[in-house]
C-alpha positions in Angstrom: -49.3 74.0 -24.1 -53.0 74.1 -22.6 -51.2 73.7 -18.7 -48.3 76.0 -19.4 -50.7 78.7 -20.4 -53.2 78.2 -17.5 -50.2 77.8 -15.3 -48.7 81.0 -16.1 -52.0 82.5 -16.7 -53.6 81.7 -12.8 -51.0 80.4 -11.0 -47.7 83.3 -11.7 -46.2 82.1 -8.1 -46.7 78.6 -8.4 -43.7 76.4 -7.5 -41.2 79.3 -7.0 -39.9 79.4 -3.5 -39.0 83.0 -4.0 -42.9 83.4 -3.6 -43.4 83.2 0.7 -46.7 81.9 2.2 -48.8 85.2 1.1 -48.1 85.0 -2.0 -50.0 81.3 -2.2 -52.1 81.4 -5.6 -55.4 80.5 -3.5 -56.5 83.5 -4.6 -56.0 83.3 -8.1 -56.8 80.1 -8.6 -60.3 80.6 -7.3 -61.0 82.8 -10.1 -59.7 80.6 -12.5 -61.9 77.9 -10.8 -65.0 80.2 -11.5 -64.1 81.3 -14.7 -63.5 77.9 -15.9 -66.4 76.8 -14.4 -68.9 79.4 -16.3 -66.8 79.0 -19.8 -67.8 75.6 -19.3 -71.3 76.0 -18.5 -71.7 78.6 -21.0 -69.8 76.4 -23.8 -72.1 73.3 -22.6 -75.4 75.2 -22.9 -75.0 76.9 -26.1 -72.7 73.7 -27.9 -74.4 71.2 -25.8 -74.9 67.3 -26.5 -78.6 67.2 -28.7 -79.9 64.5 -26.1 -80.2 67.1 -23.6 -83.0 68.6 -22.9 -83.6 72.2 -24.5 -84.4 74.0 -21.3 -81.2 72.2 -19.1 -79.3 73.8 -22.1 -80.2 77.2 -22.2 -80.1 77.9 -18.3 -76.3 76.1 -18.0 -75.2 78.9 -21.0 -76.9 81.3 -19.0 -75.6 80.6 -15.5 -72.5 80.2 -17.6 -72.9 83.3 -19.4 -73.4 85.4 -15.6 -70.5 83.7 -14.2 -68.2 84.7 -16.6 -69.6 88.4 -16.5 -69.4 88.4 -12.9 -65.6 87.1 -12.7 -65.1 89.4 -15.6 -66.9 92.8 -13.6 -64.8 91.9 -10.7 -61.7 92.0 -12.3 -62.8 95.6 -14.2 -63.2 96.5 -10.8 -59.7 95.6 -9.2 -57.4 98.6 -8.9 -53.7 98.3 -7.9 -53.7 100.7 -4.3 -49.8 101.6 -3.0 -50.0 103.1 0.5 -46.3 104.8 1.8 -46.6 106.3 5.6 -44.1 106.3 8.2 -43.5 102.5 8.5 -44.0 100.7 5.6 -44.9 100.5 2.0 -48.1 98.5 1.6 -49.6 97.2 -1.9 -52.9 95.9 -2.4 -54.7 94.4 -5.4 -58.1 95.5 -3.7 -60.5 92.0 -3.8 -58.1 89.7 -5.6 -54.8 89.4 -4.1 -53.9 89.7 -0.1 -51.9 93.1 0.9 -48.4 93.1 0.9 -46.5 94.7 3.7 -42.9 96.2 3.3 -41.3 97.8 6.1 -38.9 100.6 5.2 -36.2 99.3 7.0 -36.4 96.2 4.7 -35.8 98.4 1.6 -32.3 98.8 0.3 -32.8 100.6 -3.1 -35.7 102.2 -5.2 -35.5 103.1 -9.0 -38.2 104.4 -11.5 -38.1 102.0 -14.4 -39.6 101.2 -17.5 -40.4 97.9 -18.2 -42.0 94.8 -20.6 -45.2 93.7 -19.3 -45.4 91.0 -21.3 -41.9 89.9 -21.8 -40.3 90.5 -18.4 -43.3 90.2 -15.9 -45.9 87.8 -18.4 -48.1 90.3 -18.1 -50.2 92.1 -15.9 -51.8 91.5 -12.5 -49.2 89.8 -9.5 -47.0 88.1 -12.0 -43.7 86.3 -11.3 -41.8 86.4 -14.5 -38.1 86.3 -15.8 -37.1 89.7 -14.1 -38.8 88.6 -10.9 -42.5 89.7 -9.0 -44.5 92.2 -10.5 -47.7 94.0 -8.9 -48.8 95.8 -12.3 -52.5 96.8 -13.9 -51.2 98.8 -17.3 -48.8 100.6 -18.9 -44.8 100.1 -18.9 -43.2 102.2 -16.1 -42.9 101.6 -12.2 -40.7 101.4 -9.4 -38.4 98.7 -8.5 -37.7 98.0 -5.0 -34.8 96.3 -3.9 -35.2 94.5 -0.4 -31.9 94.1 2.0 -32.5 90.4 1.7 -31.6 90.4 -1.9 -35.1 90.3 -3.4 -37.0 92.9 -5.4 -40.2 93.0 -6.8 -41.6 95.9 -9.3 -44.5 98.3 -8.9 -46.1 99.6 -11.5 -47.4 103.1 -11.4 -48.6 105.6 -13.6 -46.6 107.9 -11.5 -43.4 106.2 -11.0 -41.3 109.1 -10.3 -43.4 110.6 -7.8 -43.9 107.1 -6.0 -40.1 106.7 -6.0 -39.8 109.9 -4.2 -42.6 109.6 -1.7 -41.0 105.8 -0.7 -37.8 108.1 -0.8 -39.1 110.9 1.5 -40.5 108.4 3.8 -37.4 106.2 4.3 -35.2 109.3 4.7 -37.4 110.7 7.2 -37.8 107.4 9.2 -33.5 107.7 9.5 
């Protein structure tokens, strides 16, 4: 249960050929790395084995204790970022996840939906879940886009309509 959950957890595109090359969880899985690493440290220093010494204890829970506030600030700081302008439609978790690039040729449909974080994405972040790829922060509305290839992949906003209609306006425009 311990894998599933780290699996799903740092690794939402692993295994799943539907995920291309720049959707690799390198990314991701460095933060997991870090975060593991300073639960671990922390955990060690402050629950510790007794024939340590004091003073290795205390500075591994608080190197522990700094990594997991720095992984922890950094992800406070990420903000989902959709650009729309002539060409494409580009999304960027800014410094966690590469930018994706969509031209607006590519894109066959868009529709403002509300969705399931949770229960159709498995929750937030870049998640692939049982209703396909998500690119999501909060909330339960965004817009699906539906590629010419077949694939889609869901944007959460908390402007969905108005993000519909500016990927609307630009793909009418470039027509």
């Amino acid at each position: 249960m311990a894998l599933f959950f780290w699996m799903v957890v740092f690794f939402p595109c692993a295994g799943d050929p539907r995920c291309g090359p720049e959707f690799a969880p390198a990314a991701s899985s460095l933060w997991a790395v870090l975060f593991r690493a300073g639960l671990r440290g922390a955990c060690g220093g402050i629950c510790g084995r007794s024939d340590v010494a004091t003073s290795a204890r205390v500075w591994s829970a608080v190197v522990g204790i700094v990594v997991v506030a720095l992984v922890w600030v950094l992800f406070a700081a990420t903000e989902l970022v959709v650009d729309v302008d002539k060409d494409a439609v580009t999304i960027r978790f800014l410094y966690l996840w590469p930018a994706r690039r969509v031209p607006l040729a590519d894109i066959a449909t868009i529709e403002s939906v509300r969705y399931r974080p949770l229960l159709d994405y498995l929750g937030y972040g870049v998640r692939f879940g049982p209703k396909g790829l998500a690119y999501n922060v909060s909330g339960d509305r965004g817009v699906k886009i539906r590629l010419r290839d077949g694939g889609s992949f869901l944007v959460g906003s908390q402007r969905p309509d108005e993000l519909a209609d500016a990927i609307g306006r630009a793909k009418a425009a470039r027509e």
